[in-house]
N, C-alpha and C positions, 0 to 999 in steps of 0.2 A: 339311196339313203346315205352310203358313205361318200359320193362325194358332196352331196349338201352340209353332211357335217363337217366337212373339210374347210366347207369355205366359210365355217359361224366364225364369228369375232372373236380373240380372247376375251375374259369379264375384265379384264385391267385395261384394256386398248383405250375405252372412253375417257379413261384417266387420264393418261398420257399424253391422249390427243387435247384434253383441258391445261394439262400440265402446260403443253408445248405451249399451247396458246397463249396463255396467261406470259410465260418469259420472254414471246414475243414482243404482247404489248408492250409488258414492262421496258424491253430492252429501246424499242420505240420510242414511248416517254422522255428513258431516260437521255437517247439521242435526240430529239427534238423539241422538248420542253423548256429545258435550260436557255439554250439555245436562240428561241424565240422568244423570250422573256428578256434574257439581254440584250436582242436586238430591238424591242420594245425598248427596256432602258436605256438605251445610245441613240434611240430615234427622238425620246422624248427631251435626253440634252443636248442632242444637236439642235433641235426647235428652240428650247431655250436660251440656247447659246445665240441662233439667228434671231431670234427676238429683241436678247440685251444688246445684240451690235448694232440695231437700228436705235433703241433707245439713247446708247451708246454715242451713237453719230450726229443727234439730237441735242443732249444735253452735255457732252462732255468733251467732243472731240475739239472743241476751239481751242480749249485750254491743254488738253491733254496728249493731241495728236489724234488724227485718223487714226493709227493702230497702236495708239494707247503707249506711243515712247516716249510723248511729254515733248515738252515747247519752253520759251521762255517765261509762259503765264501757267505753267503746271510739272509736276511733276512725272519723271515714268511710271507707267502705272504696272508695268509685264513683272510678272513675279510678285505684286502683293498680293495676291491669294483673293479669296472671297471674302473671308474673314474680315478683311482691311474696307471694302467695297458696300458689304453687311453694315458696319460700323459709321461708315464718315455718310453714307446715304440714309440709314434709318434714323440716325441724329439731327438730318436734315442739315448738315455742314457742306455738301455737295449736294446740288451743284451749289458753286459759293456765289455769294450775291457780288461780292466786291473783292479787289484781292487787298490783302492786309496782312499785319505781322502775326495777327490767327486770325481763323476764320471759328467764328460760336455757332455754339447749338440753334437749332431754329427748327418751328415746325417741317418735317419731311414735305416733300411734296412727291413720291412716289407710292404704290401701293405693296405691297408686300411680294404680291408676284414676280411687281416690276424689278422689285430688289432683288428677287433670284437672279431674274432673269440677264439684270446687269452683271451681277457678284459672277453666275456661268462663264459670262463673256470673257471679263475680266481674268480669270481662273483660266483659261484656255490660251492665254498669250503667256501663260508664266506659272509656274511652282510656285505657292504659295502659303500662306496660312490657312486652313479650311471653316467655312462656318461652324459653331459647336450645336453640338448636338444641347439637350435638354437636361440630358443626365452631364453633362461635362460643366455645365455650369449652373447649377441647381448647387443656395449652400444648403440643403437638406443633411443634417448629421455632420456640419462640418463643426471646425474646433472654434467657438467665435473667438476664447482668450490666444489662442494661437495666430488667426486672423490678426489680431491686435497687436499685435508682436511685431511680423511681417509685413503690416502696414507703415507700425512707426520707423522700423527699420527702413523702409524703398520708398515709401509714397509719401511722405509725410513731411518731410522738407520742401515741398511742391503742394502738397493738398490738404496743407494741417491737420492738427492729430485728429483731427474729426471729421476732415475730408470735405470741410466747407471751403477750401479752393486759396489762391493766394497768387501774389501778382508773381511777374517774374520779369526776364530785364528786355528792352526796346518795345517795348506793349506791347507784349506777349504774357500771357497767364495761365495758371493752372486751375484748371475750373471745378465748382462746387459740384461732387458726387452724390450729392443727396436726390432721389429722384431718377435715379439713372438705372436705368435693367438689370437684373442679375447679367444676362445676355452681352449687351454692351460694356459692362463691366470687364466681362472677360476677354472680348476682343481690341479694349481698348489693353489690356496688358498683353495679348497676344501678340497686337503689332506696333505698340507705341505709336500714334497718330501723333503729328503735326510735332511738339515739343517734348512729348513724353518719352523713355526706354523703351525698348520691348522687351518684353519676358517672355521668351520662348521656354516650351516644357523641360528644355534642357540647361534651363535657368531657374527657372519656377516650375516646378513639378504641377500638374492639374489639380491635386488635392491641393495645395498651398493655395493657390488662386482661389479656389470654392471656401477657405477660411478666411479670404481677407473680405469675399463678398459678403460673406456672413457679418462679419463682424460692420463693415460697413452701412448691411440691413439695420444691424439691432442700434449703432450708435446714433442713426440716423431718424431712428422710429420711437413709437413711444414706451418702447423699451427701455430705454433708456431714462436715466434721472441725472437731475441736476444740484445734490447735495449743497453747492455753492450756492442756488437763488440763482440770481439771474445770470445767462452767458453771454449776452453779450452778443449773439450772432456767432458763439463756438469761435472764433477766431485768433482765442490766443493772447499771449502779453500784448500785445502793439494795442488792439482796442481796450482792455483790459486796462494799461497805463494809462491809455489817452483820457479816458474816463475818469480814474483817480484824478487823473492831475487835473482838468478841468474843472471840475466838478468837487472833487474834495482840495482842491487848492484855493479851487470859487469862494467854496463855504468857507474855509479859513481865513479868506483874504476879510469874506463879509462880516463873520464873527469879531473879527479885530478891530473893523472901523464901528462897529457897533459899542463894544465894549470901550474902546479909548471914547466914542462919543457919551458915554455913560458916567465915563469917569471923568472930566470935563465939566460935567453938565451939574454934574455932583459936588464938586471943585467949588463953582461958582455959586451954588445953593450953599 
């Protein structure tokens, strides 16, 4: 009898041995979970990245070079980010139809995927600007009179005060904002395409950006009023004048041949 009882279990043992268990898995987990998860996430951009180089080598490489250093029909491409790739593809400006002193908006002809898929590619030959996220450019809660501000200030000698666009010198222009993404909005200040600056965050803080899109949103919609009557197409004195003087210089010229014809006509009666 005593040595059976010798060899009963302590009442704590089953614990312990649960205890063990349990730290083991965890400790398991915590080695091999992470782990496999980011090699899932580096398998799924390598795939993407092998995707956008075939599309790559398709639609872009004539102008731009096989590995994307640019030619005399394009520019380098290593180092503008995704951001840059994002923007001149989902605008449908790339591929370009013809070369010229710009190339304009135009239906895309890529699918959204395909756009990752190239922006990867591109992003992998070079440090860049990165796509924004939703919340980076969302003007949700932004300042719109502040927006207004930092528009007239940077953009607005180029895309008048209302950001319906305006020419610029050797046929080159800055084009009408109205209609254009929150999204695209910000990347085209991210990386100044074709004729524009870029505003890098260390030029333009992210909140600044998200206020001048806003303000854009609201000038642009039917938020906005037109205390004046008509605008004209928003474009400012030049149409504004051309209009007076045509038109109110018309009628003055007409009123006057009218009135001397009156006074004349009067004369002779």
């Amino acid at each position: 009898m005593k040595k059976l009882s010798a060899r009963r279990r302590h009442p704590l043992a089953a614990l312990v041995v649960l205890l063990f268990a349990l730290a083991v898995t965890g400790g398991l987990y915590a080695a091999f979970s992470p782990s496999e998860a980011k090699a899932d996430d580096s398998s799924a951009q390598s795939l993407a990245i092998e995707e956008g180089k075939k599309l790559y080598a398709v639609g872009c490489a004539s102008c731009h070079g096989t590995g994307g250093q640019g030619t005399s029909d394009g520019p380098s491409l290593v180092g503008v980010g995704s951001a840059a790739v994002d923007f001149q593809v989902g605008t449908g400006r790339m591929p370009a139809q013809q070369p010229g002193a710009q190339v304009p908006k135009k239906k895309k002809i890529y699918s959204d995927a395909e756009i990752e898929q190239l922006a990867a590619y591109i992003a992998s030959l070079g440090a860049g600007p990165v796509t924004p996220t939703k919340s980076e450019y969302s003007p949700d809660n932004a300042d719109v009179a502040k927006g207004g501000e930092l528009f007239r200030t940077n953009c607005a000698q180029c895309h008048n005060f209302a950001g319906k666009g305006g020419a610029l010198t050797n046929g080159k222009f800055a084009p009408a904002l109205d209609g254009v993404s929150p999204k695209h909005l910000y990347e085209a200040m991210q990386t100044g395409p074709q004729n524009m600056p870029s505003f890098p965050d260390t030029v333009m803080p992210e909140k600044n950006k998200q206020d001048i899109i806003a303000y854009l949103d609201t000038v642009n919609s039917d938020k906005s009023k037109t205390p004046g009557g008509l605008e004209l197409g928003g474009l400012g004195p030049v149409s504004e004048g051309l209009f007076g003087w045509v038109f109110g210089m018309g009628a003055m010229i007409v009123l006057t041949i009218w009135v001397a014809a009156r006074t004349a006509k009067a004369k002779k009666s």
